[in-house]
C-alpha positions as CSV (number, residue, x, y, z in Angstrom):
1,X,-35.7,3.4,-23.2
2,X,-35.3,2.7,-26.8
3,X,-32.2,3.2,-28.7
4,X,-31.5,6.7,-29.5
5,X,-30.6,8.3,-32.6
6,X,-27.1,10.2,-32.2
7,X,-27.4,14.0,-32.9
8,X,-25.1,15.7,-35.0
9,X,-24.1,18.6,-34.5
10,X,-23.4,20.1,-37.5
11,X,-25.7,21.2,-40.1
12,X,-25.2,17.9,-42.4
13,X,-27.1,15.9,-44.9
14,X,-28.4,12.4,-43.9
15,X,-26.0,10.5,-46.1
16,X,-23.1,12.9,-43.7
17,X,-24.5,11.9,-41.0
18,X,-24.7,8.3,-41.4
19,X,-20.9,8.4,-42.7
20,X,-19.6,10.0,-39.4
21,X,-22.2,7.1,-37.8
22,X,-20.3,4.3,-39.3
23,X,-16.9,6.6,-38.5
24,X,-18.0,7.2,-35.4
25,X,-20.3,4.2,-34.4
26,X,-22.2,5.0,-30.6
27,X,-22.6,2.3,-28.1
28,X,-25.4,0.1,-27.1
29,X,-27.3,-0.4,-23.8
30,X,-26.9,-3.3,-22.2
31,X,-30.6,-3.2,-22.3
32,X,-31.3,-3.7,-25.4
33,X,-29.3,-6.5,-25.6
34,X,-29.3,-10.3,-25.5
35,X,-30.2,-13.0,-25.6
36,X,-27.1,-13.8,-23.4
37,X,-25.6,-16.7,-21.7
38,X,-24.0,-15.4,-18.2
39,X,-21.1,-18.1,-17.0
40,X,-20.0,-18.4,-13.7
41,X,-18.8,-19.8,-10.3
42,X,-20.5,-19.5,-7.0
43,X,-18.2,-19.7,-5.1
44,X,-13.7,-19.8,-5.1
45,X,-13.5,-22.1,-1.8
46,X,-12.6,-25.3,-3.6
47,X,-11.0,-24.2,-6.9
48,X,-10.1,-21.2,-9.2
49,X,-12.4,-21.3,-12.0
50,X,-11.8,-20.2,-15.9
51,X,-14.4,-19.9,-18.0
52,X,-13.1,-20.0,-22.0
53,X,-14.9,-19.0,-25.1
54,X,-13.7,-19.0,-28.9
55,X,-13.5,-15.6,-30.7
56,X,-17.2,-16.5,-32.8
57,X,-18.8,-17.5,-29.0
58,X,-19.7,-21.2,-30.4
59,X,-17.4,-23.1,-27.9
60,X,-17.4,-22.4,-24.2
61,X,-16.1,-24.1,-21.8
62,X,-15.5,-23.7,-18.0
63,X,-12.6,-25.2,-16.0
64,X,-11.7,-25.7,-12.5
65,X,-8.1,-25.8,-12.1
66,X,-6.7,-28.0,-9.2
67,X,-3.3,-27.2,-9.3
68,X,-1.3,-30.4,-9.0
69,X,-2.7,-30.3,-5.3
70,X,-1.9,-34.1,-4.7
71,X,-4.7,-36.7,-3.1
72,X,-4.5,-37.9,0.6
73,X,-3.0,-41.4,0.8
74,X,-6.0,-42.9,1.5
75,X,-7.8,-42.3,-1.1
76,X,-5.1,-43.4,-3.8
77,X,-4.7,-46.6,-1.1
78,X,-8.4,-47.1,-1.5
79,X,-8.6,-47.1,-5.4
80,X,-10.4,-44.1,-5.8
81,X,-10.1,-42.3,-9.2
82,X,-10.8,-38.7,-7.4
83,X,-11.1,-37.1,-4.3
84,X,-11.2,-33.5,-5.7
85,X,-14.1,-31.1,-5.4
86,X,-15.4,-28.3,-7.6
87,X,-17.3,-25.0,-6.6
88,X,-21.2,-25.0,-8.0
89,X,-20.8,-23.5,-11.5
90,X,-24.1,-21.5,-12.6
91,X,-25.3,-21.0,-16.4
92,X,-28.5,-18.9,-17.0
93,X,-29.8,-17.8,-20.8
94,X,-31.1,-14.7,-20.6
95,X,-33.9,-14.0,-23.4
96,X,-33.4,-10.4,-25.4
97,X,-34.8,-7.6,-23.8
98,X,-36.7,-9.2,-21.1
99,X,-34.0,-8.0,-18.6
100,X,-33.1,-4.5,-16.7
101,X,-30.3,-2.6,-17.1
102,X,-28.1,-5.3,-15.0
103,X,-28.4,-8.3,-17.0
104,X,-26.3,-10.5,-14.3
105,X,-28.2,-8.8,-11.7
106,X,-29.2,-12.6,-10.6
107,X,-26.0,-14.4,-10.6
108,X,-24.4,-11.5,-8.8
109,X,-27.1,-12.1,-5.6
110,X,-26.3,-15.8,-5.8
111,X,-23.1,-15.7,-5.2
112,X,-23.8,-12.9,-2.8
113,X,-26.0,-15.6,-0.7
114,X,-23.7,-18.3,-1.5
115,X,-21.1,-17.0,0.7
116,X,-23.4,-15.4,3.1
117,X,-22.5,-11.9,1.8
118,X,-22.3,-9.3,4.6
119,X,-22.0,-5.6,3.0
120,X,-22.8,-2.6,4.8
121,X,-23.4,-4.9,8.1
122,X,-20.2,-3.5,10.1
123,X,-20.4,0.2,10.5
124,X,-20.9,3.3,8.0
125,X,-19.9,3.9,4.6
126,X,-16.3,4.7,4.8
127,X,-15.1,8.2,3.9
128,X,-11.0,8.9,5.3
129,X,-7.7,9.2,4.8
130,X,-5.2,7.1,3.7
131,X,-1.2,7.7,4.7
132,X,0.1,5.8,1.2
133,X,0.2,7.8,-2.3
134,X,1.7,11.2,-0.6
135,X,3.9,9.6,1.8
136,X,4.7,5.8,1.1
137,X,6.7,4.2,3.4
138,X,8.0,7.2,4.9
139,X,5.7,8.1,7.5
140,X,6.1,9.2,11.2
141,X,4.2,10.1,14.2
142,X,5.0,13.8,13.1
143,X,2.8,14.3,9.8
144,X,0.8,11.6,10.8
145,X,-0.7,14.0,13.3
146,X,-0.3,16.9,11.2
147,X,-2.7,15.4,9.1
148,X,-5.2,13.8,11.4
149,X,-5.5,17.7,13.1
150,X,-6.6,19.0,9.5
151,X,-9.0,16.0,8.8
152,X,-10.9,17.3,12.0
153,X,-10.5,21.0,11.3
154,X,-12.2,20.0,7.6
155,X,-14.6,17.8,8.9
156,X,-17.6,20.5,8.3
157,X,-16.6,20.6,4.5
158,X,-15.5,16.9,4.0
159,X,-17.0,14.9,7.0
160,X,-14.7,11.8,7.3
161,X,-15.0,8.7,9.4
162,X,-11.7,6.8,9.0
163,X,-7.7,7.5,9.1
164,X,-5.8,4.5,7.7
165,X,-1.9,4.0,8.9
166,X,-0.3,2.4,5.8
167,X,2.6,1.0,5.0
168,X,5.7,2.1,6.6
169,X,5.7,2.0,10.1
170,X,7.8,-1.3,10.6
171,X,11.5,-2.4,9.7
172,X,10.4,-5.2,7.5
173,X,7.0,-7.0,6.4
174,X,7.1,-10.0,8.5
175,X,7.7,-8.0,11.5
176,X,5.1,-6.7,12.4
177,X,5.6,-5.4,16.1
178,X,9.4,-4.2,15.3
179,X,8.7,-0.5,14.7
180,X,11.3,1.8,12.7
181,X,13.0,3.7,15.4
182,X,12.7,7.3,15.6
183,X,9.3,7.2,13.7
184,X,7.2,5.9,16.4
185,X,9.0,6.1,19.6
186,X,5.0,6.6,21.1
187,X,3.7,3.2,19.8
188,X,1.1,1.9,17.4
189,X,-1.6,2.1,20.1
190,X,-0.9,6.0,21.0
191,X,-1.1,6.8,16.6
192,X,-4.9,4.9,17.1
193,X,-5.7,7.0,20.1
194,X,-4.4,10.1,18.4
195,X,-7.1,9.0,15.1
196,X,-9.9,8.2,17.4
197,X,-9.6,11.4,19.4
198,X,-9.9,13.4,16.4
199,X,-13.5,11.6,15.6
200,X,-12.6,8.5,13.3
201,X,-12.1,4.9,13.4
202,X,-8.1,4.0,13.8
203,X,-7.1,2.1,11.0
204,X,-3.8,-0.1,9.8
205,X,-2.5,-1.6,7.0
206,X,-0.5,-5.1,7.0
207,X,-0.1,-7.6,4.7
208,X,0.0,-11.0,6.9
209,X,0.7,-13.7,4.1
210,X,3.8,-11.7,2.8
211,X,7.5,-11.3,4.1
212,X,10.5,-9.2,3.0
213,X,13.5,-11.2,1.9
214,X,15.5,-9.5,4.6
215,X,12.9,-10.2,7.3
216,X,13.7,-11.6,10.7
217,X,10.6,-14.2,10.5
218,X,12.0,-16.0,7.2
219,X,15.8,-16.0,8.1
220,X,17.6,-19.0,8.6
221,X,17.6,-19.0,12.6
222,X,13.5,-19.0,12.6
223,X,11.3,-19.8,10.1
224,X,12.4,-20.2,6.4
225,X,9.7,-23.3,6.1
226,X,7.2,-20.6,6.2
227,X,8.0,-19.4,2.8
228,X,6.2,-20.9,-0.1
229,X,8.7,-22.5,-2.7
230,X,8.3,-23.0,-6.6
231,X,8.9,-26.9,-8.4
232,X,12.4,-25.9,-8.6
233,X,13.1,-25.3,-4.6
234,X,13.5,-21.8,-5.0
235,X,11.0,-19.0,-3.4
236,X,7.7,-19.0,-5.0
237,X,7.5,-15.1,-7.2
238,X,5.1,-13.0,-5.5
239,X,4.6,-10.8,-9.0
240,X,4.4,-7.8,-7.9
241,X,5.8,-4.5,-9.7
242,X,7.5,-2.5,-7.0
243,X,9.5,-5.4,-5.3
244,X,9.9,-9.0,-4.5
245,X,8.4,-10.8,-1.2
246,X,8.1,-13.8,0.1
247,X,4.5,-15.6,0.5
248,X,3.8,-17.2,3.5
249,X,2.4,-20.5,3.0
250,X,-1.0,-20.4,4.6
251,X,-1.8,-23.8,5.0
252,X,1.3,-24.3,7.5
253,X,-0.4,-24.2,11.4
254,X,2.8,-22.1,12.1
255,X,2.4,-19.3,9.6
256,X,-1.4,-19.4,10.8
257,X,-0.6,-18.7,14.2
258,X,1.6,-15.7,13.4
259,X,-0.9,-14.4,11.0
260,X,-3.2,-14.2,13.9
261,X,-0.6,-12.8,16.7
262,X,-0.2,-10.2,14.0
263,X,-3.9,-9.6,13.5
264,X,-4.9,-9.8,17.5
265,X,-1.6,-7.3,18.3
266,X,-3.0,-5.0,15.9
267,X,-7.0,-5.0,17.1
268,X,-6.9,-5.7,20.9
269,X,-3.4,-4.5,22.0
270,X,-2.9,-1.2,19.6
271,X,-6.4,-0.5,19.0
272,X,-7.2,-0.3,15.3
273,X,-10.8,-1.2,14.4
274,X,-10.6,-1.2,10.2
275,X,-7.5,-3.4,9.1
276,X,-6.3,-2.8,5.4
277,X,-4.9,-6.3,4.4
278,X,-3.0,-6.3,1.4
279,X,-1.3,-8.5,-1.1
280,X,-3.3,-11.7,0.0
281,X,-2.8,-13.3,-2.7
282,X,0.5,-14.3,-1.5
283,X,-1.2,-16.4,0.9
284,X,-1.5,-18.4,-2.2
285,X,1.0,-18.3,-4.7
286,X,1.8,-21.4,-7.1
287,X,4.2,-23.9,-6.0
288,X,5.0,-27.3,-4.7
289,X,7.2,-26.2,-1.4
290,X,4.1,-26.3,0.7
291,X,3.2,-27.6,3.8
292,X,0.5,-29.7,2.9
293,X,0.3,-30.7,-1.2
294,X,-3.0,-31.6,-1.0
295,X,-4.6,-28.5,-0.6
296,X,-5.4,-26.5,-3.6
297,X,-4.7,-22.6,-4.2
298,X,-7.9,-21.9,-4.1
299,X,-8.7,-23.2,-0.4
300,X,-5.1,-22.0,1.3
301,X,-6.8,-18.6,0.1
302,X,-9.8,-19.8,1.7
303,X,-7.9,-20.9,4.9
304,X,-6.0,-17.8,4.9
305,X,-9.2,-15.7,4.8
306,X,-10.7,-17.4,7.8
307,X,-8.0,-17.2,9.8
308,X,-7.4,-13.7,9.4
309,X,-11.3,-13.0,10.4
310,X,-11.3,-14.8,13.4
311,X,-8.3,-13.2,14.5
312,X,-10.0,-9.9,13.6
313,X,-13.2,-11.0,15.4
314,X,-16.8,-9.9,13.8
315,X,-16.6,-6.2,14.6
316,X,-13.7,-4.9,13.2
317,X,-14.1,-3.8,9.2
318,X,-11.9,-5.6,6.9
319,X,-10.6,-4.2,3.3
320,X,-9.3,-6.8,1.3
321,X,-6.4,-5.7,-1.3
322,X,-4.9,-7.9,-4.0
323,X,-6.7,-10.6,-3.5
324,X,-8.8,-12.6,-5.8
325,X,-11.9,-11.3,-5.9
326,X,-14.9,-13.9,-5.0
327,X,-12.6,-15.6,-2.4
328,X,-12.9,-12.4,0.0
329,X,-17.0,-12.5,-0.3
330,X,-18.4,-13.3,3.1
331,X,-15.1,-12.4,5.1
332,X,-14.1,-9.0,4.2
333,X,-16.7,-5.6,4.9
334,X,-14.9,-3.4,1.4
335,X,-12.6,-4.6,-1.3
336,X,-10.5,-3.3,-3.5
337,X,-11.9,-3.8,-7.0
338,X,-9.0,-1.5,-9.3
339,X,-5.7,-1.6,-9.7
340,X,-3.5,0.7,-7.6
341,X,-4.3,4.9,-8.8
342,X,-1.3,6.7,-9.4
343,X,0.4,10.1,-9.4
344,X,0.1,9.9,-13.8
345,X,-3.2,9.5,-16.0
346,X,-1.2,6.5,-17.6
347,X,1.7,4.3,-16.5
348,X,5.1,6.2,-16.1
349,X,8.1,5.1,-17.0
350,X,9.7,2.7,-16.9
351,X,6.4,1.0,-16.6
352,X,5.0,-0.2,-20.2
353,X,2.1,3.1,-20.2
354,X,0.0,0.5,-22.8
355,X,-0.7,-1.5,-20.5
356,X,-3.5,0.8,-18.5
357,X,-5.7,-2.3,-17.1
358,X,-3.4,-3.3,-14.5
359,X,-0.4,-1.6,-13.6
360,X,-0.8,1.7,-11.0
361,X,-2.6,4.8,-13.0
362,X,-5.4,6.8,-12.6
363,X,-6.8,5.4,-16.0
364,X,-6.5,2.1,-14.1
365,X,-8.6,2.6,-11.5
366,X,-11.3,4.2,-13.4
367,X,-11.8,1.2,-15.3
368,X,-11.9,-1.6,-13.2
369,X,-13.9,1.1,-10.7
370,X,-16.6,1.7,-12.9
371,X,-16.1,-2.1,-14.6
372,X,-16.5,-3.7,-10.6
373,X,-19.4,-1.2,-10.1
374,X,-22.1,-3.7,-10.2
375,X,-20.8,-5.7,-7.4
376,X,-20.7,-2.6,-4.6
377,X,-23.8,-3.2,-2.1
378,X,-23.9,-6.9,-3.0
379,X,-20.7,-8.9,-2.1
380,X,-18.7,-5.9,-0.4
381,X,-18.7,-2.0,0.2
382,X,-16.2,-0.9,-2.8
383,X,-12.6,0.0,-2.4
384,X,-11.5,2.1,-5.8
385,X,-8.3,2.9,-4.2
386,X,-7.8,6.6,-3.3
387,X,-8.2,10.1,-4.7
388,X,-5.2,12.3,-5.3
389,X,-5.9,16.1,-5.1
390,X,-2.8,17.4,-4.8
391,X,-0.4,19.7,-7.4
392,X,2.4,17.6,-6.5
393,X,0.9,14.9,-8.9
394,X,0.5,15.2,-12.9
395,X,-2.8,15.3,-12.8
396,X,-5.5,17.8,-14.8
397,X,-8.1,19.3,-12.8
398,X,-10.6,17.4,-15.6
399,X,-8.7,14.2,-14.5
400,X,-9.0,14.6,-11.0
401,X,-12.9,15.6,-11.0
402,X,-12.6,12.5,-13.3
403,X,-12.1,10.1,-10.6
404,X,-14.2,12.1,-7.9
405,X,-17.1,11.6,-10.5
406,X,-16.9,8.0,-10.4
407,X,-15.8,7.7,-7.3
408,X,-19.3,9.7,-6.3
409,X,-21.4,8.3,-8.5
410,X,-20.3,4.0,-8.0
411,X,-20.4,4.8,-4.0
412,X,-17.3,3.7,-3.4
413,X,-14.7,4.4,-0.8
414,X,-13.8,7.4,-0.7
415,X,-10.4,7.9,0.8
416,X,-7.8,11.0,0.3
417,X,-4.2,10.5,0.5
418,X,-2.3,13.6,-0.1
419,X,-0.9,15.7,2.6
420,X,-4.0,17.1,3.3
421,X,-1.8,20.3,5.1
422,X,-0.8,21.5,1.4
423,X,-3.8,20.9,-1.1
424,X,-4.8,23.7,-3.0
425,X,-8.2,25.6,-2.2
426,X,-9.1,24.7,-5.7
427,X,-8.5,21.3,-5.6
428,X,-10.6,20.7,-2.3
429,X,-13.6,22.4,-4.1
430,X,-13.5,19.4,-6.7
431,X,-13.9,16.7,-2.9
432,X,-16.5,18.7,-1.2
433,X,-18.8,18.7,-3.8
434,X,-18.5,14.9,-3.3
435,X,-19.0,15.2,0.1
436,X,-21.0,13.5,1.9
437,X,-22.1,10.3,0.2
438,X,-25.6,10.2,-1.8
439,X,-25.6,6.1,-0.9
440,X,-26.5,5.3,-4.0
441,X,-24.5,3.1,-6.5
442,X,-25.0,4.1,-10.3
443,X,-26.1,1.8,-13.2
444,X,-23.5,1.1,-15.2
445,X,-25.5,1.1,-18.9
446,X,-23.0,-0.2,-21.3
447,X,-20.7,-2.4,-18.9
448,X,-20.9,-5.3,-21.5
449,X,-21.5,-3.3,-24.7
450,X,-18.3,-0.6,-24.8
451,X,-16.3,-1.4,-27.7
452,X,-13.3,-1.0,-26.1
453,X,-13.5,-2.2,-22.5
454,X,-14.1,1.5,-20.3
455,X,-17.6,2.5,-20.3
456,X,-19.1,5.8,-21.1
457,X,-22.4,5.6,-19.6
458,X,-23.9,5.7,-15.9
459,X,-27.1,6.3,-14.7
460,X,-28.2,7.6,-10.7
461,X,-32.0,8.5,-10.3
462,X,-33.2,10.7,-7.5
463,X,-36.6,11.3,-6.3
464,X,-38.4,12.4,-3.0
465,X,-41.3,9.4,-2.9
466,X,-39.3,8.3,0.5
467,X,-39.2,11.7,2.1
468,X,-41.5,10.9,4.9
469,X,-38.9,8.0,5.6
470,X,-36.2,10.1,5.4
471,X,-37.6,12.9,7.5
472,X,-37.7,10.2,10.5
473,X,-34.4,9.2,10.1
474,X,-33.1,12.6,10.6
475,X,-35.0,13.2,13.6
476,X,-33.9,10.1,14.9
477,X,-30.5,10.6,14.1
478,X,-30.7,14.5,15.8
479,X,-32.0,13.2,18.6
480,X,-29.0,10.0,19.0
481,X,-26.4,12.8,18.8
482,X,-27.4,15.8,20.1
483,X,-24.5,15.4,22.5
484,X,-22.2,13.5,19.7
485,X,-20.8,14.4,17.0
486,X,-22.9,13.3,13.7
487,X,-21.9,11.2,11.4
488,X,-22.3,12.4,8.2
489,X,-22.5,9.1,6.0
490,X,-25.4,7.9,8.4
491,X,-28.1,8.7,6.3
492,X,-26.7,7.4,3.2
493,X,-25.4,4.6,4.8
494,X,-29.3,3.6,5.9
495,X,-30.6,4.2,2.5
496,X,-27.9,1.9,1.3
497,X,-28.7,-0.7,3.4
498,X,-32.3,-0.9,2.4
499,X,-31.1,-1.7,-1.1
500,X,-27.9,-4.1,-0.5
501,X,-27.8,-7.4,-0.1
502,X,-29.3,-9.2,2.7
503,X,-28.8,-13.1,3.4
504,X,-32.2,-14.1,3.6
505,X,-34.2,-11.6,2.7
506,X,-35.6,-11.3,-0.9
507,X,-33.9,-9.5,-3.5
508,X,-35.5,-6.1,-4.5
509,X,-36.9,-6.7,-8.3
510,X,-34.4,-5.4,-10.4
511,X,-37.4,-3.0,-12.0
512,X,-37.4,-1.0,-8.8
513,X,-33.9,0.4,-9.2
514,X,-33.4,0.9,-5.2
515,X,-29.8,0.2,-5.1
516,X,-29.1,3.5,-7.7
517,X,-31.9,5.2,-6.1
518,X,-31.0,8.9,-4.4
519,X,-33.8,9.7,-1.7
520,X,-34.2,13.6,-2.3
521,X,-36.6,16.2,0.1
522,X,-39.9,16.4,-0.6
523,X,-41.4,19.0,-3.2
524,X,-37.9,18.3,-5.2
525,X,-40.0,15.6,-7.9
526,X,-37.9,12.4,-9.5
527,X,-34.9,13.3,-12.1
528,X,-32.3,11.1,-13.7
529,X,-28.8,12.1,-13.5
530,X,-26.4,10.7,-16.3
531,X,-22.3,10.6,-16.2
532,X,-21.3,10.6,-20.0
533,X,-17.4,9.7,-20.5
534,X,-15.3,9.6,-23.1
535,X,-12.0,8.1,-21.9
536,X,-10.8,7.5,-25.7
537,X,-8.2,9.1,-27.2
538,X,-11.2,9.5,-30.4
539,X,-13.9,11.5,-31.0
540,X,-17.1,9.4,-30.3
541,X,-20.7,9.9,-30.0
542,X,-22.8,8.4,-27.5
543,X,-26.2,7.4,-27.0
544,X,-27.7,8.7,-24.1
545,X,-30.8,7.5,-22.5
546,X,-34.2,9.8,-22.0
């Protein structure tokens, strides 16, 4: 579609209108675009990549940082002036308008086969619960349970697949099979049996490359090696907002092998199937108190990485959380791709509220969620972080449909964590209508054209040319549980598939628009549906697309 003229609506002359145009100017389409030069790295096994540019986009550049990782001493004994490796960098022109509405549609799918991708290849779209934002740390068998009982009693109005334990459960990170006492006097394993009773996947969250200070793992009668240290001797800052951890140097064997005791307690001996791993980039911080100097940041996070999947095994679904981004591609089934949501539409105090890209707030999340969008179905199943219904936040209603909205419309995740037990009628009317997934992930249309980094514009299509496909799946999937309880997300999870990525099979043309495709009954026709934001604090007007 061609560029649009904006309406105004007011009656106006044209010399008006083209004032409150330049007052007001609308964005772009990434469509119309170009030409472009898309920058990138294939891959983050060898070395974190930065890719610079002056303000006027004459002078690029792209860098691969190594460190101060220092060479084996045979190769400096050998006279060789480098022993370092890089990750393949890519750098494609793209001509103007000669691309869809994705114009890194390309490099996207080669890094997806680079590191043999494998989204949507370990079990259904994930739609749960998630213990954190209501409870925090302060969880117990008790409302545990209470809420796993109301998932299932809801299940015909919000069909969910997954309950996620988070943090909470043990004395101190680190330690991992020392439960709090009086919380879980049942065991981890009997909380998993409770989830999968009530038709879901047990899930857990740890965080295997971090430690408290006051842990038992990094005191001075075990393992204080473990701990990664800075240039001056002292700990290595783990950067987080809430608190200050240790990270555990992953490229020590002994920090390795707890990391998988820790993963292999929580999948074969208590019974959790999805494993939420969090703050792995502590697995990696910077510093020279490390095992071995010659490795670079960039492959202890590999290292780490691998040794939490074998641990794991192949069937159990792994979320990735604070991690760097293209290091979790080909090991992890969903990532989280947003900062963390929050109770508040912008930082509260005494966290800096103008700084809305990072630090926990709904606005947050809705950026880098609908930012991210394009790499959902293609390197992982997306993790936005979790919806937050309830009163007991500052939320609007408009906020919280907000999030649903692109939370619906991206196909991400779509976790709850309130206590389910006290959420307002009204406020599960905004979830159900969310409920269950379509499967399809939206176009983001001015991802690289918004003026001021949150896009406005994204674009589903539905249509029933597939309905003869789709009437087979659902007698197939009548027939498979006519004894079983159905899974909800089935059919949107097989409609996804057919559009995700796939190692070795071809890429669907880009002009096809699978992957933001919506497979509707027959006799319904093909209609576009358009989500039009304006997350300013400005008026604006926006183009919007016939």
């Amino acid at each position: 579609p061609t560029e649009l003229e904006p309406r105004i609506l007011q009656r106006a002359g044209i010399a008006e209108a083209r004032v409150q145009e330049e007052a007001f100017p609308f964005q772009k389409l990434d469509e119309t675009g170009g030409p472009a030069l898309v920058l990138g790295w294939l891959a983050q096994r060898q070395q974190f990549g930065v890719v610079t540019a002056d303000l006027k986009l004459r002078k690029l550049a792209m860098h691969a940082s190594a460190d101060g990782s220092i060479l084996p001493g045979s190769a400096r004994r050998n006279g060789h002036a480098s022993q370092q490796e890089t990750d393949w960098a890519l750098a494609q022109l793209v001509s103007p308008h000669s691309y869809d509405e994705e114009p890194m549609v390309h490099y996207l799918h080669s890094v997806a086969a680079h590191n043999h991708a494998r989204p949507l290849q370990n079990g259904t779209l994930l739609t749960g619960w998630c213990s954190w934002y209501h409870y925090y740390n302060g969880i117990s068998e008790y409302n545990l349970r209470e809420n796993f009982t109301k998932l299932a009693a809801m299940r015909t109005r919000v069909p969910t697949n997954v309950a996620v334990v988070d943090d909470g459960y043990m004395r101190a990170w680190g330690d991992w099979s020392d439960l709090k006492p009086g919380k879980f006097e049942c065991g981890m394993h009997s909380i998993a049996d409770d989830i999968a009773s009530n038709g879901m996947r047990p899930g857990l969250w740890l965080a295997p490359f971090a430690a408290d200070k006051h842990s038992k793992l990094t005191s001075s009668s075990q393992h204080p090696e473990y701990v990664i240290r800075n240039d001056f001797g002292a700990p290595a800052n783990s950067g987080n907002c809430g608190k200050f951890f240790y990270g555990l140097d992953a490229t020590n064997p002994g920090v390795r092998q707890h990391v998988h005791d820790a993963i292999h307690r929580a999948v074969y001996d208590w019974g959790y199937n999805v494993l939420k791993i969090d703050f792995l980039y502590a697995a990696c911080l910077q510093g020279n108190g490390k095992y071995d100097l010659s490795v670079s940041r960039a492959q202890a996070m590999h290292i780490a990485l691998d040794a939490i999947r074998k641990a794991a095994g192949p069937d159990v679904f792994l979320i990735g959380c604070g991690c760097p981004v293209a290091s979790a591609i080909g090991f992890v089934d969903g990532m989280r791709i947003s900062a963390d949501t929050g109770p508040t539409w912008l930082p509260p105090p005494p966290l800096p509220w103008w700084d809305n890209g990072t630090l926990p707030s709904l606005r947050s999340m809705i950026r880098n969620s609908i930012s991210r969008a394009p790499l959902g179905h293609r390197w992982f199943h997306n993790d936005p972080d979790c919806l937050l219904l309830g009163e007991s936040t500052r939320l609007s209603d408009v906020e919280v449909s907000s999030a649903a909205t692109v939370v619906a419309m991206t196909c991400g995740m779509m976790l709850l964590s309130d206590d389910l037990t006290k959420v307002s009628l009204s406020r599960m009317r905004i979830v159900t209508k969310i409920f269950p997934m379509a499967g399809a992930s939206a176009i983001v249309l001015d991802l690289h054209s918004t003026n001021d980094g949150l896009p406005s514009l994204m674009r589903l299509w539905a249509t029933d040319r597939d309905w003869e496909k789709q009437d087979e799946l659902r007698k197939t999937m009548n027939q498979s549980t006519a004894n079983t309880e159905r899974d909800h997300n089935a059919e949107a999870t097989f409609f996804a598939r057919q559009a995700s990525f796939v190692l070795h099979e071809d890429v669907p043309p880009p002009n096809e628009r699978k992957r933001s495709c919506i497979h509707a009954p027959t006799g319904l026709g093909s209609w576009t549906i358009v989500s039009v934001s304006n997350w300013s604090d400005r008026t604006a007007v926006l183009s919007v697309p016939q």
